[in-house]
C-alpha positions in Angstrom: -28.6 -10.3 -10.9 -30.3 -7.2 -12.2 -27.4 -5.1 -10.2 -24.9 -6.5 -11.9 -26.5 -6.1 -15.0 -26.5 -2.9 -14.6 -22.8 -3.1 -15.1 -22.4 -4.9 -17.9 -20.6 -2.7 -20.4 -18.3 -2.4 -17.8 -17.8 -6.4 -17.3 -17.7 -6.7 -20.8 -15.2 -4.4 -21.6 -13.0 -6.3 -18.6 -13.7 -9.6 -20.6 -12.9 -8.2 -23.8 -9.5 -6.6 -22.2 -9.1 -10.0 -20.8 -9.5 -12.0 -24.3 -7.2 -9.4 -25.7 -4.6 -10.4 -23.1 -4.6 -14.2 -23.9 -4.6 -13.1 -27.4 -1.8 -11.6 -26.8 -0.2 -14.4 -24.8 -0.7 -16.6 -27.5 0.8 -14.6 -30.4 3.9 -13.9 -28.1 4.4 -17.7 -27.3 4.0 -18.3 -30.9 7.2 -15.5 -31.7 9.2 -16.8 -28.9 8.7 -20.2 -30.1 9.3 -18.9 -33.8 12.7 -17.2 -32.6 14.0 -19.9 -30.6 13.7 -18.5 -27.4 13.8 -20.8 -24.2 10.1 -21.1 -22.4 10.2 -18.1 -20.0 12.9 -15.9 -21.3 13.0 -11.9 -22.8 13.7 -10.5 -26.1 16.3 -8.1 -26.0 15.2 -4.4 -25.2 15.1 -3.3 -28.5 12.2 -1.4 -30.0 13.2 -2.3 -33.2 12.1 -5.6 -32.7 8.3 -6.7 -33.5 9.2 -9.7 -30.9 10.0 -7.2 -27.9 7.1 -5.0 -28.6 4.8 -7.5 -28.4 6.2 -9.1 -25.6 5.8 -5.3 -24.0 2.4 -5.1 -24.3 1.4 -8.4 -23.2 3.6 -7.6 -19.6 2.1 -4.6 -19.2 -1.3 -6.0 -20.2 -1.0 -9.0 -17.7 0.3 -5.8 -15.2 -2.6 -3.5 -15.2 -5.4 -6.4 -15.6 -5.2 -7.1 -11.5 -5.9 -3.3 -10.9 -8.0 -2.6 -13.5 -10.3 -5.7 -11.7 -9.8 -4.4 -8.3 -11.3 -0.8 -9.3 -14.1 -2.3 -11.4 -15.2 -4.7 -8.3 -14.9 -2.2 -5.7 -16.7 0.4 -7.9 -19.8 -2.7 -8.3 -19.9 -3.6 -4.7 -19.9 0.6 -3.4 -22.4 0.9 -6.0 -21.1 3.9 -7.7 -23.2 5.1 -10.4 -23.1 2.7 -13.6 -23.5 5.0 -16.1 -19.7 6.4 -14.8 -18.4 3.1 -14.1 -19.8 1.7 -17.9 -18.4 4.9 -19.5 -15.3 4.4 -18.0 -14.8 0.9 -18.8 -15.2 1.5 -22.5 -13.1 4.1 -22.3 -9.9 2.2 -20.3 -10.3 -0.6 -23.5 -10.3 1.9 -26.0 -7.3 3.2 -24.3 -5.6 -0.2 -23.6 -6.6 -1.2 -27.6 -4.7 2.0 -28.5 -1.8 1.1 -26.7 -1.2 -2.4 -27.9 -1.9 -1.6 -31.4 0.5 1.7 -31.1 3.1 -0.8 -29.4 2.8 -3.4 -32.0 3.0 -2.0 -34.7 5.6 1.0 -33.1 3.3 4.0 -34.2 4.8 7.1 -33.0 7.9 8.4 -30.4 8.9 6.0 -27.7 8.3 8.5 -25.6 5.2 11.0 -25.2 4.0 9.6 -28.3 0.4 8.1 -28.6 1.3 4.8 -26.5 2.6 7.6 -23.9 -0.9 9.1 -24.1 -3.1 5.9 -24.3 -0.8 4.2 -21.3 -1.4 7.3 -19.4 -5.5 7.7 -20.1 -6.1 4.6 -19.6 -4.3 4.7 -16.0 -6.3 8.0 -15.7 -9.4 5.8 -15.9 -8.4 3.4 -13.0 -7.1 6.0 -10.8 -10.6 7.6 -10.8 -12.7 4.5 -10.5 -10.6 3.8 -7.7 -11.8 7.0 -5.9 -15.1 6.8 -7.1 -15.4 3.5 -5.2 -13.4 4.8 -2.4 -15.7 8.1 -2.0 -18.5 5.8 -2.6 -17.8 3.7 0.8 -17.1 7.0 3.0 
């Protein structure tokens, strides 16, 4: 246990990324259901619309949380330094809280804007744990 302890920031920032992804699940059900929208269907791609924003960052959420796992877990079992792999961790929610909000609330250009940047540092992060773990196991 004490080895995976050693982790924890980085487990708990996965959990809170997780809880922030049912979160969002919930409050997109809720506009879908508000709007009249049949169980499993899409807003219209329209950025002007709070409903398809939201919807946008829950699917991309639910999209990176699989990866996101898959680095984090490979980086635990090679053993790759935890002071890196807790670092990073904070730094991919940061990065993913960024995103949401900046998606939400449509802060900035569609494009290159600060969702652009956060989407992009965030997938930064899991690129490098990735290698981390796969230098690690060489």
């Amino acid at each position: 246990m004490e080895f995976v302890a050693s982790y924890s920031w980085a487990l708990i920032a996965l959990l809170v990324f997780v809880l922030i992804t049912l979160l969002q699940s919930a409050l997109v059900g809720a506009k879908k259901a508000e709007a009249k929208l049949p169980a499993g269907s899409q807003p219209g791609s329209d950025y002007g619309d709070a409903l398809y924003r939201f919807n946008r960052s829950h699917q991309n959420a639910v999209e990176n949380a699989s990866l996101i796992t898959i680095a984090l877990v490979a980086c635990i079992l090679a053993g790759v330094s935890p002071w890196w792999v807790n670092l990073l961790m904070v730094l991919f929610l940061v990065f993913r809280l960024i995103h949401s909000i900046t998606l939400a609330q449509n802060i900035g250009a569609e494009v290159r804007g600060p969702r652009t940047f956060a989407y992009v540092a965030s997938w930064a992060v899991n690129v490098v744990l990735a290698i981390m773990a796969i230098v690690a196991l060489l």
